[in-house]
LUMTORGU-634659 format. One line per field, with one value per residue: residue number from 1; residue in one letter; y, z, x of N, C-alpha, C, O in turn. Coordinates in steps of 0.2 Angstrom, whole numbers. Last residue first. Layout:
% LUMTORGU-634659
marse <- [NUM ...]
drenmi <- [a ...]
n_c2 <- [Y ...]
n_c3 <- [Z ...]
n_c1 <- [X ...]
ca_c2 <- [Y ...]
ca_c3 <- [Z ...]
ca_c1 <- [X ...]
c_c2 <- [Y ...]
c_c3 <- [Z ...]
c_c1 <- [X ...]
o_c2 <- [Y ...]
o_c3 <- [Z ...]
o_c1 <- [X ...]
***
This chain:
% LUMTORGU-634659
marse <- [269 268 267 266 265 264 263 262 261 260 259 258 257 256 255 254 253 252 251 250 249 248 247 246 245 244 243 242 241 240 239 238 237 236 235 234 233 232 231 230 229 228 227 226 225 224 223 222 221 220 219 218 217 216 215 214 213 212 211 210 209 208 207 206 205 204 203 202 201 200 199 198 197 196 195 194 193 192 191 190 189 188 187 186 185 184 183 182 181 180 179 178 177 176 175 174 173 172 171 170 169 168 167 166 165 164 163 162 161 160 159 158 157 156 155 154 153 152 151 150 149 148 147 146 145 144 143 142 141 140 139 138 137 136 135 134 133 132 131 130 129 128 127 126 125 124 123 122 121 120 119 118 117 116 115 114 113 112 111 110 109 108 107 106 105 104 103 102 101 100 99 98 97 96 95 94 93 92 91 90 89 88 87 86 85 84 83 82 81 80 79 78 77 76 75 74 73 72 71 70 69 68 67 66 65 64 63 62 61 60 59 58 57 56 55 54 53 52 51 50 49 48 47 46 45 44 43 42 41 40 39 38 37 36 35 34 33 32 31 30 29 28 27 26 25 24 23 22 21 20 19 18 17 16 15 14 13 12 11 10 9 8 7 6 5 4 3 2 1]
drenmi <- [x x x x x x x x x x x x x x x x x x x x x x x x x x x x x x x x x x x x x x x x x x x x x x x x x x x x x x x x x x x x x x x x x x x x x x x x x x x x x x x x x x x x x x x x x x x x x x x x x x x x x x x x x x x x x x x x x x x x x x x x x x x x x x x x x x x x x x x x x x x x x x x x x x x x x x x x x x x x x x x x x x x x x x x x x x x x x x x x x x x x x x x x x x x x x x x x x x x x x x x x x x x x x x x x x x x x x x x x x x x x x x x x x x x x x x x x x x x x x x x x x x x x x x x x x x x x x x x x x x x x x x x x x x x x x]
n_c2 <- [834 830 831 824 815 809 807 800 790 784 778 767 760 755 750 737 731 725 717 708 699 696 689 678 672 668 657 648 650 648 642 636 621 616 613 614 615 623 626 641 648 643 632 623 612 614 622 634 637 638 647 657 657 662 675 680 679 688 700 702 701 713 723 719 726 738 747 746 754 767 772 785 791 795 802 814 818 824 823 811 794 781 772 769 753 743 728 730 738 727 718 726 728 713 713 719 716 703 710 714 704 697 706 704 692 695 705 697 686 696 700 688 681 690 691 677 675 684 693 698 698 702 690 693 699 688 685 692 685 673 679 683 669 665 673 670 658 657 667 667 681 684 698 704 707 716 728 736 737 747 757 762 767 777 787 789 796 808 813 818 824 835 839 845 856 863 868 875 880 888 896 906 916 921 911 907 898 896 909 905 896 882 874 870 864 852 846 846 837 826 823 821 807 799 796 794 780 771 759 758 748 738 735 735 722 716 717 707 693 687 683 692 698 709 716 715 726 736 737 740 755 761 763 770 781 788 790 801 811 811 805 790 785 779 769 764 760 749 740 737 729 719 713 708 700 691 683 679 668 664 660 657 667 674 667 655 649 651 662 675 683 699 710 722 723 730 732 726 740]
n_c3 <- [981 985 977 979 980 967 962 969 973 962 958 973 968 956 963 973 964 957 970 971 958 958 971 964 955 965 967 958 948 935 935 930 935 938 933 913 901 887 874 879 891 894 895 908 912 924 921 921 932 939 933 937 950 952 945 956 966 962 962 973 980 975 979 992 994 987 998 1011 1009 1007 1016 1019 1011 1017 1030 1023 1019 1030 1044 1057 1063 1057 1054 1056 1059 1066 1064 1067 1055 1043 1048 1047 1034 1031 1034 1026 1013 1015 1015 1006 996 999 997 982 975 970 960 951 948 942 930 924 919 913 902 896 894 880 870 858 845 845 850 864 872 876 888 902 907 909 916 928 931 933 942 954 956 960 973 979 989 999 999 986 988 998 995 988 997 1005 997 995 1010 1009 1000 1003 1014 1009 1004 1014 1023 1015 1013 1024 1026 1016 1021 1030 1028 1031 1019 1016 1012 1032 1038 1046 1050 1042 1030 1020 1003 997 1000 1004 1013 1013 1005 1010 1022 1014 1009 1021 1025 1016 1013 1026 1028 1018 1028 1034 1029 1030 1043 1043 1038 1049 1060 1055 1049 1034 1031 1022 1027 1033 1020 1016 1024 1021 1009 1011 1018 1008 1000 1006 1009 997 997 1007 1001 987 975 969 958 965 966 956 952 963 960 947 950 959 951 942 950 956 944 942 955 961 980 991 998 1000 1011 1016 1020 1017 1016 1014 1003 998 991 1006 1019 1030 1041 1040 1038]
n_c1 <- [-452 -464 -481 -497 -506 -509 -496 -490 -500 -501 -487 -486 -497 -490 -478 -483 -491 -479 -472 -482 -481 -467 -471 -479 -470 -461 -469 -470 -455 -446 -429 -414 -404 -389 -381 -376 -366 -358 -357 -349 -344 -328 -319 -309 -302 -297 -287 -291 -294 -283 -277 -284 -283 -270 -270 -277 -268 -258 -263 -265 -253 -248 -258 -253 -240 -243 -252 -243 -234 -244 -248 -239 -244 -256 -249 -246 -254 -264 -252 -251 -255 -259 -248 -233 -227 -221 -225 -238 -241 -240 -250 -261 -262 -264 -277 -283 -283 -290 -302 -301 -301 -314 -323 -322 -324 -335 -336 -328 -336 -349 -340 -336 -346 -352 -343 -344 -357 -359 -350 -357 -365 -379 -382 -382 -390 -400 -394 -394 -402 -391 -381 -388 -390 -375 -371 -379 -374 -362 -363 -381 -389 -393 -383 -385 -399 -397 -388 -400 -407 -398 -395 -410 -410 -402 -404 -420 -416 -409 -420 -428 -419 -417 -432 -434 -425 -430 -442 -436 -419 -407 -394 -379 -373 -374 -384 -399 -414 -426 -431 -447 -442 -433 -415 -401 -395 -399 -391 -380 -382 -384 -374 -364 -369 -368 -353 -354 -358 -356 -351 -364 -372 -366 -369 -382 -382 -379 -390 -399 -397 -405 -419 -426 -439 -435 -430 -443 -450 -442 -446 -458 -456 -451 -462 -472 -462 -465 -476 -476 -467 -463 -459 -452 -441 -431 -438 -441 -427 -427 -435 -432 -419 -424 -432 -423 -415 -425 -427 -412 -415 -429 -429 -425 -419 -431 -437 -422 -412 -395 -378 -375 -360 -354 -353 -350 -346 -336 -331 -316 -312]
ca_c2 <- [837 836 830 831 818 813 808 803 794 785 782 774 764 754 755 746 733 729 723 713 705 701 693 681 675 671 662 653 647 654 640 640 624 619 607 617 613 619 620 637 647 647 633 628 613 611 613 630 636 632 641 656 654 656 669 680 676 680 697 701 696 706 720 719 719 737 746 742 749 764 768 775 790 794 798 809 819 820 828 815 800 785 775 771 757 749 730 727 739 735 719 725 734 719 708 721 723 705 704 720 709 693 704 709 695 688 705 704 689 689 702 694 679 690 695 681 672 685 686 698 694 705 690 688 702 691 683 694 693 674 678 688 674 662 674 677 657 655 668 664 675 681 693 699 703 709 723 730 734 741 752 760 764 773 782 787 791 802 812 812 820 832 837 841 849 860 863 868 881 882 896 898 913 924 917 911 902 897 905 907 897 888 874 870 872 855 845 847 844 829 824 826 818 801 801 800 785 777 761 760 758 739 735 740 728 715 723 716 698 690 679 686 692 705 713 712 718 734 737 735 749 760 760 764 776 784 785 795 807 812 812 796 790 787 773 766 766 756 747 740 737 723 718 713 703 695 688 681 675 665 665 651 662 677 668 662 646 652 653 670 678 694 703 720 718 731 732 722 735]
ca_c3 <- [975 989 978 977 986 969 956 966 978 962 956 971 974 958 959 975 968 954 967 976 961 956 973 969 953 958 975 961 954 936 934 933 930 941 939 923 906 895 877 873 892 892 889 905 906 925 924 914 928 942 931 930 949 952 941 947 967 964 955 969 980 971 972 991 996 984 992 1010 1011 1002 1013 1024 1010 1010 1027 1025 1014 1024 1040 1052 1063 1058 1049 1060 1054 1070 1060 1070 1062 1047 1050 1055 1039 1028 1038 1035 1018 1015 1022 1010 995 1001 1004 985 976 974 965 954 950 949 935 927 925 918 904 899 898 887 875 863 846 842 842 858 866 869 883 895 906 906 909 923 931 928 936 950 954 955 966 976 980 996 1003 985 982 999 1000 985 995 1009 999 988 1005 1014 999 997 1017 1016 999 1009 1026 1015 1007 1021 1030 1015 1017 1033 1028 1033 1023 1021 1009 1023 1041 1041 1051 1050 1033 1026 1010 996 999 996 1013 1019 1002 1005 1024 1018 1003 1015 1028 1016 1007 1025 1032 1016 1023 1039 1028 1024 1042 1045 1034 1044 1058 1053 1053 1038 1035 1020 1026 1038 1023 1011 1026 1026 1009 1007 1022 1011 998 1005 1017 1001 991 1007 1009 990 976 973 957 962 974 961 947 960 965 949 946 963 955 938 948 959 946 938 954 955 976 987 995 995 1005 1018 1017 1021 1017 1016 1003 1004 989 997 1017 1023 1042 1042 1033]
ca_c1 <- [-445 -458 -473 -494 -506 -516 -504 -491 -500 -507 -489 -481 -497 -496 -479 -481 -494 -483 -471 -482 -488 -468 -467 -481 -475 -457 -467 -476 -460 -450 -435 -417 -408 -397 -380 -377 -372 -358 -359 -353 -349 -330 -316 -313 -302 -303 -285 -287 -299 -287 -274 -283 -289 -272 -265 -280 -276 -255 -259 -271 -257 -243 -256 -259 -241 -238 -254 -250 -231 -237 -253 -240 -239 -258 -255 -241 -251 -266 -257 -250 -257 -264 -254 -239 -228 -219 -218 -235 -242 -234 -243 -259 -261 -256 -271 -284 -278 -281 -298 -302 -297 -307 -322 -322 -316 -333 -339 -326 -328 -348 -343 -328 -344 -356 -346 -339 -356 -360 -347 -356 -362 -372 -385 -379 -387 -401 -392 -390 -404 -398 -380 -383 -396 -382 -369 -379 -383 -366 -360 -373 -390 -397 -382 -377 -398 -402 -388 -395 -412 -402 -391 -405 -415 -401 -399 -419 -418 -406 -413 -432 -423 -412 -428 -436 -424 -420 -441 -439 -429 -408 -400 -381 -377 -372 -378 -396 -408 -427 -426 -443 -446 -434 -423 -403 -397 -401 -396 -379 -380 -390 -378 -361 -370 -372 -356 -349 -361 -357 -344 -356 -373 -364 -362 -380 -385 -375 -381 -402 -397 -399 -415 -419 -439 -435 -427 -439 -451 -440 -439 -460 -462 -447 -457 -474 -463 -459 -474 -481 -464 -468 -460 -454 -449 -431 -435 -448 -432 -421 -437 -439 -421 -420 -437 -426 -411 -422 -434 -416 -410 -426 -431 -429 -415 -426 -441 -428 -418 -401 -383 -375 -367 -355 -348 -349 -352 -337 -339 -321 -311]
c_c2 <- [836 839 834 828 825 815 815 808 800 791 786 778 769 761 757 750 740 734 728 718 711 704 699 688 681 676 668 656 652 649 646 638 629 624 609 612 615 620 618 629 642 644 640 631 618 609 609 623 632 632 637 650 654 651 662 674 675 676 689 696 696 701 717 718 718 728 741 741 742 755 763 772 783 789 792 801 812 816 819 820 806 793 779 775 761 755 739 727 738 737 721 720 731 725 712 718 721 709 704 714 713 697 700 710 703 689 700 704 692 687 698 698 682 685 694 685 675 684 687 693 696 704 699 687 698 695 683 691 693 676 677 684 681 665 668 677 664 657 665 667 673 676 685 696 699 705 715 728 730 735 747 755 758 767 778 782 785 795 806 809 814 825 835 836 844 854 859 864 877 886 891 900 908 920 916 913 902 899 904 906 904 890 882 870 873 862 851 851 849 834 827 830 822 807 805 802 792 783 771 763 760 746 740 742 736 720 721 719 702 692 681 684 688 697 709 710 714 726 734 733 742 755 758 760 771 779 781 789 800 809 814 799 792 790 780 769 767 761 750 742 739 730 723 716 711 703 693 686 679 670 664 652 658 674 672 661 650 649 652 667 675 690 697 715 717 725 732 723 729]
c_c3 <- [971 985 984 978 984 977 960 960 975 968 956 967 973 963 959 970 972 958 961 973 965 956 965 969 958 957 969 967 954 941 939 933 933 938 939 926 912 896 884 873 885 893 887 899 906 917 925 917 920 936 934 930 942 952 944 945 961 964 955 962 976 973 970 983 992 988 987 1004 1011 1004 1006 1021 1014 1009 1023 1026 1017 1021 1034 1048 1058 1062 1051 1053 1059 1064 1063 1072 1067 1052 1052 1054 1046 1031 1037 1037 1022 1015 1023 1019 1003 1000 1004 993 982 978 973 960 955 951 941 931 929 923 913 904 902 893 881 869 852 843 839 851 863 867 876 887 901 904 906 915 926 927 931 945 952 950 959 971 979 991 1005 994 985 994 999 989 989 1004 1001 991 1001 1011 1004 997 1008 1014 1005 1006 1020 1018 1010 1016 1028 1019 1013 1029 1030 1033 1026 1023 1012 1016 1033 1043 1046 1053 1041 1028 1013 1002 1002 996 1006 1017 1008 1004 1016 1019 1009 1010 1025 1019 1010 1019 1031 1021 1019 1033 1031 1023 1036 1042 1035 1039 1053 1052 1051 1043 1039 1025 1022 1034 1030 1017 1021 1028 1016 1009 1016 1017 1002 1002 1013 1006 995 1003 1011 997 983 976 960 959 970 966 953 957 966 953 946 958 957 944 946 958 952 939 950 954 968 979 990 992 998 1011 1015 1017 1019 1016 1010 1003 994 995 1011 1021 1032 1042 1035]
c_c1 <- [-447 -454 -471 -485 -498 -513 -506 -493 -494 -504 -493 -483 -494 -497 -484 -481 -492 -487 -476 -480 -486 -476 -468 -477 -478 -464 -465 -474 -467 -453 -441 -425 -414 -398 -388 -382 -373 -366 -359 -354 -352 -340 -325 -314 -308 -306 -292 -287 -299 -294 -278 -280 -288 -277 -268 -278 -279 -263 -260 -269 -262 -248 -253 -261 -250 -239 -251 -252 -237 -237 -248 -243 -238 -250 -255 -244 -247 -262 -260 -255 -252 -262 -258 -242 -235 -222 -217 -226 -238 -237 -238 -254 -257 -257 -261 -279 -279 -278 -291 -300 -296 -302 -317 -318 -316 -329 -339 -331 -325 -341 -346 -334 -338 -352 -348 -339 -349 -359 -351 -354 -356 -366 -382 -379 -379 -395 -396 -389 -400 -402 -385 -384 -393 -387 -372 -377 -384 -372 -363 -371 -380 -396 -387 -379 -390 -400 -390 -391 -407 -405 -393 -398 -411 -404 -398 -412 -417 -408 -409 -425 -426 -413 -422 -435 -428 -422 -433 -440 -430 -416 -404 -389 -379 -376 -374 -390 -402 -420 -429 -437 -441 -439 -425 -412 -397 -402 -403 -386 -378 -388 -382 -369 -370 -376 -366 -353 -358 -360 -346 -351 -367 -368 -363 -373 -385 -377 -378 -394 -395 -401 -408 -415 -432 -436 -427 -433 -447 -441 -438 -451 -459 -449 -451 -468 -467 -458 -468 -477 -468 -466 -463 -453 -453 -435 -435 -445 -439 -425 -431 -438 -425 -420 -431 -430 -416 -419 -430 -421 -413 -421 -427 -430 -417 -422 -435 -433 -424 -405 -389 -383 -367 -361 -350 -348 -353 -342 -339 -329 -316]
o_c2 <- [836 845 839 822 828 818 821 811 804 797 791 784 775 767 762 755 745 740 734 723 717 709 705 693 687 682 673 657 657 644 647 632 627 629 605 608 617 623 613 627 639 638 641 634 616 606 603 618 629 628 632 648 649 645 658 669 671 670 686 691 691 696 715 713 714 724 740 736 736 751 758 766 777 784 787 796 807 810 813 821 802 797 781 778 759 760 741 726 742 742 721 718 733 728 712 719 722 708 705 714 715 694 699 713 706 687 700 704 691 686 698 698 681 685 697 684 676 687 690 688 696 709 702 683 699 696 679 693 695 674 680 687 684 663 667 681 666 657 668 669 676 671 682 691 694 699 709 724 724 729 741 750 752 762 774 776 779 790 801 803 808 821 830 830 838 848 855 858 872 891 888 905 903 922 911 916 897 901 908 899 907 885 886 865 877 865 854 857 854 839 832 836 826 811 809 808 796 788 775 768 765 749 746 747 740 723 725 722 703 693 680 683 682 691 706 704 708 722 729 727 737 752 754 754 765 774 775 783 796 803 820 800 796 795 786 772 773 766 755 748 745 736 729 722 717 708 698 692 684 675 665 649 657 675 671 656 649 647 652 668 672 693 691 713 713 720 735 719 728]
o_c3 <- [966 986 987 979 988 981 959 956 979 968 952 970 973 961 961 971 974 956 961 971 964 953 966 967 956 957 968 972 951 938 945 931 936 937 940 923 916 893 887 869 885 895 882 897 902 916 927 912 916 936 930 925 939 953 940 944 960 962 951 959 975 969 964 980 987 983 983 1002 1010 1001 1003 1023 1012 1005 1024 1023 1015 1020 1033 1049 1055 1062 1046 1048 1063 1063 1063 1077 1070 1054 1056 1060 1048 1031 1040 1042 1025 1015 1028 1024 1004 1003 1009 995 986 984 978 965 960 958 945 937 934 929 918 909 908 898 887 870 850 843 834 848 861 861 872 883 895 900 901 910 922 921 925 941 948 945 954 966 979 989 1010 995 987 996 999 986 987 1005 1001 988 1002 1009 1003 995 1008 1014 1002 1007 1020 1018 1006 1015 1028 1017 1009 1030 1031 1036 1021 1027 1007 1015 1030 1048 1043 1058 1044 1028 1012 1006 1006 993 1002 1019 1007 1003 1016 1018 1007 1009 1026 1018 1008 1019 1036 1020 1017 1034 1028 1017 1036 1040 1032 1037 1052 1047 1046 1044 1045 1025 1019 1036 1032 1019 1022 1030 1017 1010 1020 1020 1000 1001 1016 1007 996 1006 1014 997 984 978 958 956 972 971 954 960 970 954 944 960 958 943 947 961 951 936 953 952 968 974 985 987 992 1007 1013 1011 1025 1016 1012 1003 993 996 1010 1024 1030 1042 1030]
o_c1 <- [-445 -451 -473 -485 -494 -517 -506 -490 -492 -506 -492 -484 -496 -498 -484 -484 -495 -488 -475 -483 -488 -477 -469 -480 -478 -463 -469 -478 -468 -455 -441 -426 -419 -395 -393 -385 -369 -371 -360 -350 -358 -342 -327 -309 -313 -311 -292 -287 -302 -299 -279 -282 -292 -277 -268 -281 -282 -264 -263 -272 -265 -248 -254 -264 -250 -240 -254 -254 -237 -240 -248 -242 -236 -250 -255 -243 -246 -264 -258 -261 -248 -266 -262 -240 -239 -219 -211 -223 -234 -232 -234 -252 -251 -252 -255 -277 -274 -272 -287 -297 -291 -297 -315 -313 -312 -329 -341 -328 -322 -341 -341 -332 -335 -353 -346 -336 -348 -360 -349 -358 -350 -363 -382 -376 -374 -395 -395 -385 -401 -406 -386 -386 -396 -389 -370 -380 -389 -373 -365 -374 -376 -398 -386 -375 -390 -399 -387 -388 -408 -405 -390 -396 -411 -401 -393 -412 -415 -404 -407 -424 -426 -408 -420 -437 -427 -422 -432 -440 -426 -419 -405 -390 -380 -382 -373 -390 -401 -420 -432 -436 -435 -441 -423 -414 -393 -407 -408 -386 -376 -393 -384 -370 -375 -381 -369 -356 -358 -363 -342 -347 -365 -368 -361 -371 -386 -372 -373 -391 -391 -407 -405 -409 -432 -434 -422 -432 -448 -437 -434 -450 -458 -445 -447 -468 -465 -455 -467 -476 -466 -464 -465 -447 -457 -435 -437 -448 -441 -426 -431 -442 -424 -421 -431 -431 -415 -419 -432 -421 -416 -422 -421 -432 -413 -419 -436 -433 -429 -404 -389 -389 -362 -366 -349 -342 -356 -339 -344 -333 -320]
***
């Protein structure tokens, strides 16, 4: 519970801090879509090169980013030893329909690297950008679809919420585990089933506190008179910089790149 990193801001000055949420928001979906546009082990490393200095440049320390590959390092075996004996060729070994080629390992090496990728680069965003300053940049992308009259402010603020809530959830299971521990509850061993059944005594405290954390930010937003995003003001006003600008050059610059090398240096998948 503790290597969980979902939801986590921290504080800093870096170039990602300085950075327009908003501009953050739309490069973080350009190299989503440029992660799953390459083909090619080249395209890749120039995208996975661009990810890495994103991440020397937000200031976190590196194992924080670790933390937050730790919670998928299961879906991500599963998808490589998936993706392993799913290519065509020679086998280099075989036992019934299980074939292991070089290009399986090839492919389970490019699909690895893609989700290791994809996690790192939205990492950057929630450990760079506040609450705040997410659910202003949210509502501001969203707010053309106002005019089908969509509550976007709504919207965008149950999302920043929820994603706020995350790490405070997972905090206080880790504390309702380790007291029926404490209480002589054992959770770890048994088949599945039983398992699953210890999990009782945790899921039932843990939902009267979410209950009890809604109810109280509900009331603390009622006492603030909240009444919603129409007429409110803000403290900080966004605003497009020349770092903003910069940043999306580089980015065009990798697409750019990503699609020339695959053009003219061939695919894997």
């Amino acid at each position: 519970m503790r290597d969980v990193t979902l939801g986590q801001y921290f504080p800093g000055n870096s170039i990602l801090h300085r950075m327009d949420p908003r501009v953050k928001i739309l490069l973080l979906i350009a190299y989503i879509v440029i992660l799953f546009c390459t083909f090619g082990f080249i395209s890749l490393a120039i995208v996975t090169a661009t990810i890495i200095a994103v991440i020397l440049m937000s200031g976190v320390p590196f194992k924080m980013y670790l933390k937050s590959l730790k919670v998928l390092i299961v879906i991500i075996l599963i998808t490589a030893l998936l993706n392993m004996f799913y290519g065509s060729g020679d086998p280099i070994w075989q036992f019934g329909i299980l074939k292991l080629t070089v290009s399986g390992i090839e492919r389970a090496v490019f699909v690895t690297v893609r989700i290791i990728c994809l996690m790192l680069v939205s990492s950057c965003l929630t450990f760079t950008t506040s609450p705040t300053d997410l659910t202003d940049a949210i509502e501001r992308l969203m707010k053309p679809l106002k005019i089908f009259h969509i509550k976007v402010h709504e919207i965008a603020m149950m999302m920043t919420i929820a994603l706020r809530f995350v790490p405070t959830l997972l905090e206080e299971t880790d504390k309702i585990m380790s007291a029926q521990k404490s209480r002589g509850a054992d959770m770890e061993s048994g088949n599945l089933i039983q398992k699953i059944k210890s999990l009782i005594p945790v899921l039932i405290p843990l939902f009267i506190s979410a209950f009890r954390r809604a109810y109280e930010l509900a009331m603390a937003m009622e006492c603030r008179c909240y009444q919603g995003g129409e007429g409110r003001t803000r403290m900080k006003s966004l605003h497009i910089k020349k770092l903003d600008v910069y940043c999306i050059i580089v980015t065009g610059i990798v697409i750019t790149g990503v699609i020339l090398c695959n053009i003219f240096l061939g695919t894997i998948i």
